[in-house]
C-alpha positions in Angstrom: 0.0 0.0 0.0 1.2 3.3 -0.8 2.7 5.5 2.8 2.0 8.9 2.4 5.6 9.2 4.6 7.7 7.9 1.6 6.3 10.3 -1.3 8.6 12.0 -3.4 8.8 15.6 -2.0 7.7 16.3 -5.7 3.9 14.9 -6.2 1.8 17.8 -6.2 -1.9 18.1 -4.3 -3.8 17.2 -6.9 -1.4 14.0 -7.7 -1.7 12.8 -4.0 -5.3 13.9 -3.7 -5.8 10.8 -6.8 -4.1 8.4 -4.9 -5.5 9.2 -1.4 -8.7 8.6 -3.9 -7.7 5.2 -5.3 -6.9 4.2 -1.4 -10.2 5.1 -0.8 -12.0 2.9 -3.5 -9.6 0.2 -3.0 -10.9 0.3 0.7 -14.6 0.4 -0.6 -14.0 -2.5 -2.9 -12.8 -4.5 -0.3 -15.3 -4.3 2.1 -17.9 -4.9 0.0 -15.7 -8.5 -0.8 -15.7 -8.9 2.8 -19.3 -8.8 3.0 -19.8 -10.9 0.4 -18.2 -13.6 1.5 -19.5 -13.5 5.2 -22.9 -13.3 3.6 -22.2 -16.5 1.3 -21.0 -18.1 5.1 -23.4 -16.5 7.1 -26.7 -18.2 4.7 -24.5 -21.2 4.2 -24.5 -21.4 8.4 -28.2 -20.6 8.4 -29.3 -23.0 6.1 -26.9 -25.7 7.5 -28.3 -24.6 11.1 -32.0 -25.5 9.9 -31.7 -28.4 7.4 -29.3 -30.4 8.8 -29.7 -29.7 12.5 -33.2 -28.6 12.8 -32.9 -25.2 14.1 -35.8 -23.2 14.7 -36.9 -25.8 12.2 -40.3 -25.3 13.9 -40.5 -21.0 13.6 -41.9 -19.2 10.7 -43.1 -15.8 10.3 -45.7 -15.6 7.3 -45.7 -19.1 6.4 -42.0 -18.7 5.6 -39.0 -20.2 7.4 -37.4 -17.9 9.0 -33.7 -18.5 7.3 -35.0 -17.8 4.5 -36.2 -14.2 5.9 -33.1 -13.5 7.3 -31.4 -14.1 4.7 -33.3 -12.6 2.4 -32.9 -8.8 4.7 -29.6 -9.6 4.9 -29.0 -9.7 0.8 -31.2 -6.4 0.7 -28.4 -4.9 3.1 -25.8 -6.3 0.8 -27.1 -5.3 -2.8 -27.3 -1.6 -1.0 -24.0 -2.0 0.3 -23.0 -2.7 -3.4 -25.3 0.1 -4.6 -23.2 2.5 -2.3 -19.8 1.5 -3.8 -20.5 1.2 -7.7 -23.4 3.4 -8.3 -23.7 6.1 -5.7 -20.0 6.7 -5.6 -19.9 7.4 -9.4 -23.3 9.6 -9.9 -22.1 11.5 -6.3 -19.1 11.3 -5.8 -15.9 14.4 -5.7 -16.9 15.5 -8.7 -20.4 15.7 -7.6 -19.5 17.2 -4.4 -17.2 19.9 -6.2 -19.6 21.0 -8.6 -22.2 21.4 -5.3 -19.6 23.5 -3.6 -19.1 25.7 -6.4 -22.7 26.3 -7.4 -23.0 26.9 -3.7 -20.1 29.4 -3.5 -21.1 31.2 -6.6 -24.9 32.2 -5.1 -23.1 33.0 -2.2 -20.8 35.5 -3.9 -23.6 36.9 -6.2 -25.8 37.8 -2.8 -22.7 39.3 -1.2 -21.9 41.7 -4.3 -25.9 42.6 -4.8 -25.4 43.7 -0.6 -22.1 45.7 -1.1 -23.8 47.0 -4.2 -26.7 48.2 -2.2 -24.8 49.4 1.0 -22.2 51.8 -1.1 -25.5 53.0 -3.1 -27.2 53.8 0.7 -24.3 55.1 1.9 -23.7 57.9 -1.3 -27.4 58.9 -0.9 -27.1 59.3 3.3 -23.7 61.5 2.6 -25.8 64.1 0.4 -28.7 64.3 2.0 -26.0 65.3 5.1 -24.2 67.1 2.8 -28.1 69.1 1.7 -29.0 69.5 4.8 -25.8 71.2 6.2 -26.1 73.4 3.5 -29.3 74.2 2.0 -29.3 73.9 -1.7 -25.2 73.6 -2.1 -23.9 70.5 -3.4 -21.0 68.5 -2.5 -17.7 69.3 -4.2 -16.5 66.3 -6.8 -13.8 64.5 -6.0 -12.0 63.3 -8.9 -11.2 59.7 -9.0 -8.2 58.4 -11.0 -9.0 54.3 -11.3 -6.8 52.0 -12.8 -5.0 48.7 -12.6 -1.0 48.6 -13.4 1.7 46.5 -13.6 5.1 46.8 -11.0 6.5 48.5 -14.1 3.5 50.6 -14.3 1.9 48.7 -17.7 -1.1 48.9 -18.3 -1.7 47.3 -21.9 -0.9 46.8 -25.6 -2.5 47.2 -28.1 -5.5 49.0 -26.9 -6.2 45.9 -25.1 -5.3 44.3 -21.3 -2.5 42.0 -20.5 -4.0 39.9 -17.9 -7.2 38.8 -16.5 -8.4 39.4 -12.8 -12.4 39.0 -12.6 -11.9 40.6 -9.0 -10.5 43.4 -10.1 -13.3 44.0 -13.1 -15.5 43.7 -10.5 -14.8 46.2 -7.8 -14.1 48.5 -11.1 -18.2 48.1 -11.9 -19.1 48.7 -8.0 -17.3 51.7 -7.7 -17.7 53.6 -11.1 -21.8 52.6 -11.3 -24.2 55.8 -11.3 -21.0 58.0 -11.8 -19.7 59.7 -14.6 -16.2 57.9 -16.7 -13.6 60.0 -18.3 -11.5 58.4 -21.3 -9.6 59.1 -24.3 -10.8 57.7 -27.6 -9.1 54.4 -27.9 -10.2 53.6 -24.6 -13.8 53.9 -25.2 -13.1 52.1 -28.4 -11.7 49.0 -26.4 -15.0 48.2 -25.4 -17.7 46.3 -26.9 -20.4 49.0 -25.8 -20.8 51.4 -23.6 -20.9 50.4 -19.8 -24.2 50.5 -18.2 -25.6 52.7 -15.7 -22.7 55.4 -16.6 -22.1 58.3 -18.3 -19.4 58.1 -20.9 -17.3 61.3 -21.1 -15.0 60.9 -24.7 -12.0 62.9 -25.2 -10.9 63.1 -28.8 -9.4 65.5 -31.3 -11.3 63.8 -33.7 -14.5 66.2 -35.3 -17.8 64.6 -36.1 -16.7 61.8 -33.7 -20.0 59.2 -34.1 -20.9 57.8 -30.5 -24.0 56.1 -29.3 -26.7 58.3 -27.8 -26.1 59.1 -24.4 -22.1 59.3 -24.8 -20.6 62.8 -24.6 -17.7 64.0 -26.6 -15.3 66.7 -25.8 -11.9 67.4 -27.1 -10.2 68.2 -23.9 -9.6 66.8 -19.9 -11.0 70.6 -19.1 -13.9 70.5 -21.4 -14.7 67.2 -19.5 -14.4 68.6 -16.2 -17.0 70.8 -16.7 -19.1 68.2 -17.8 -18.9 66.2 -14.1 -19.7 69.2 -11.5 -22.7 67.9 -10.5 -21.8 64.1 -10.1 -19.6 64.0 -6.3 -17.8 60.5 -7.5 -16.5 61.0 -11.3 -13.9 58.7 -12.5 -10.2 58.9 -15.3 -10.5 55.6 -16.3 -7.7 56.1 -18.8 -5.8 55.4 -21.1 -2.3 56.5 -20.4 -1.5 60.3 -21.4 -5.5 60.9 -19.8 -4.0 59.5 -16.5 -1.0 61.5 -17.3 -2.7 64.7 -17.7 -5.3 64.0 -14.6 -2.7 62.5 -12.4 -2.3 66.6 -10.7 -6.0 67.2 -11.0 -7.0 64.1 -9.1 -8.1 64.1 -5.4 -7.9 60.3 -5.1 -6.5 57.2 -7.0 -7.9 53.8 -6.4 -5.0 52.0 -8.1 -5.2 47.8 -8.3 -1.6 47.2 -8.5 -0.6 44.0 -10.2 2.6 41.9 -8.9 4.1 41.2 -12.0 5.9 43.1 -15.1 4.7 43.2 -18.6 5.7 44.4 -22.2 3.2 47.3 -22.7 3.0 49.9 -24.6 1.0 52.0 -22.2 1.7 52.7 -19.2 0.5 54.9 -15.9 2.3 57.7 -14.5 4.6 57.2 -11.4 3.3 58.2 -8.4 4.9 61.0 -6.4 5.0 59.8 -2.8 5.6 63.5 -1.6 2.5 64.3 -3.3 0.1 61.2 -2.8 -0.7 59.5 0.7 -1.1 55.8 0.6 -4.9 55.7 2.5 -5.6 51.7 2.1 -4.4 48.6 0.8 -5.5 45.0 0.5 -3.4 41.8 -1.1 -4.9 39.2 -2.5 -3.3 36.4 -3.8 -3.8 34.6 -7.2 -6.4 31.5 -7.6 -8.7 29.7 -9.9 -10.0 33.2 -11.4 -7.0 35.7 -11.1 -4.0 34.7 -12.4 -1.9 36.8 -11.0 -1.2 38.1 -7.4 -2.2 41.8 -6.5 -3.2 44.6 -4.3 -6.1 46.8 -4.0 -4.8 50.6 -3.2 -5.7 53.8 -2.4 -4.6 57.0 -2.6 -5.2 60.3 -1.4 -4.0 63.8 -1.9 -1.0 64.7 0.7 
């Protein structure tokens, strides 16, 4: 039998988790052959005991000998004992039980997102109806958000498209920016397949007669933007690189996923001045199944 104390140092978890598996079934298997032979003794013994000997020859229950019963309850306990190893094992078994998990998980996730979703939203309405109430008719000051995920060496893509993948990260972009304006240059807003929902799209482009889909607004400069966000308190630079660049001492606050690796890029974000910008919060998060890559969730703030 394989000893879990004599593995190479070099079978990975998913390698030992197939054995420890195989162990498993080779221990089903042979209890079920254990049973199957005491059960061949066992009626052997009772038919034996009744036949030959004459036990209980006398005893019946319904007309029937009671051997005969007995063994008959005893082959029901056996064919589900049999049931158990071959059929339920392979219709419910780790696979079965992973998918469960995962379904399980994944409702649990979506309810916990819906609840952030809807505490942030109470939370932005509670802080101007303070804000209203302190002040009459005034409206709170915008605070200009720059949002973006880089690289160590500050990529942040190629080819008007993103080098990695981190669903997280895509996620917390949508909670934040929702019911908020979103500033970005051209080729940004060209990098997606259609405009974002439940935002307003703020376009910066030299082009003229620049065709958009209703509802986006286009401007030829970060000023001429500006002016378009005073009465939203939360706007958003969502890029690309010389828009970062050019908001980067306009900004009040950054909220900057910072991914632990390097890439070839040909854009990239703007360094941050540490005498300039407070670091305000940070979480890591390591890479799994979804993110392939480690990172950090950071924030900003105007020193």
């Amino acid at each position: 039998m394989f000893n879990k104390n004599k593995t190479d140092s070099h079978i990975d978890k998913a390698q030992l988790e197939l054995i420890e598996n195989a162990q498993k079934r080779i221990r089903q298997k042979k209890h079920l052959y254990s049973h199957f032979v005491v059960f061949l003794i066992g009626s052997l013994f009772f038919i034996l005991a009744n036949v030959v000997f004459g036990v209980g020859k006398d005893f019946t229950i319904f007309n029937t000998q009671w051997f005969v019963i007995a063994i008959t309850i005893w082959l029901f306990f056996l064919l589900y004992h049999t049931f158990n190893v071959f059929i339920t094992h392979r219709f419910m078994g780790k696979d079965w039980e992973k998918n469960q998990l995962e379904k399980l998980v994944a409702k649990q996730e979506n309810r916990i997102e819906k609840l952030r979703t809807k505490v942030e939203k109470d939370a932005a309405l509670k802080a101007d109806k303070e804000v209203l109430e302190n002040d009459g008719t005034s409206k709170k000051k915008s605070e200009l958000t720059i949002i973006a995920a880089a690289a160590e060496n500050n990529a942040l893509g190629k080819d008007n498209q993103l080098i990695w993948s981190l669903p997280d990260d895509m996620q917390r972009f949508k909670r934040l920016t929702q019911g908020h304006h979103i500033i970005m240059g051209r080729k940004t807003f060209e990098s997606f397949p259609k405009p974002l929902p439940n935002r307003t799209h703020i376009v910066i482009t030299n082009q003229k007669n620049y065709e958009v889909p209703d509802g986006v607004i286009v401007v030829n400069s970060l000023e001429s933007a500006l002016d378009k966000i005073k009465n939203d308190v939360q706007p958003f630079i969502i890029g690309g690189g010389e828009i970062y660049k050019q908001a980067i001492t306009l900004a009040d606050k950054i909220e900057l996923t910072r991914v632990h690796a390097t890439f070839e890029a040909d854009a990239f974000f703007p360094e941050i001045d540490a005498s300039k910008w407070k670091e305000t919060g940070r979480s890591f998060h390591k890479k799994d199944a979804k993110n392939g890559y480690d990172y950090s969730f950071i924030t900003y703030e105007k020193a």
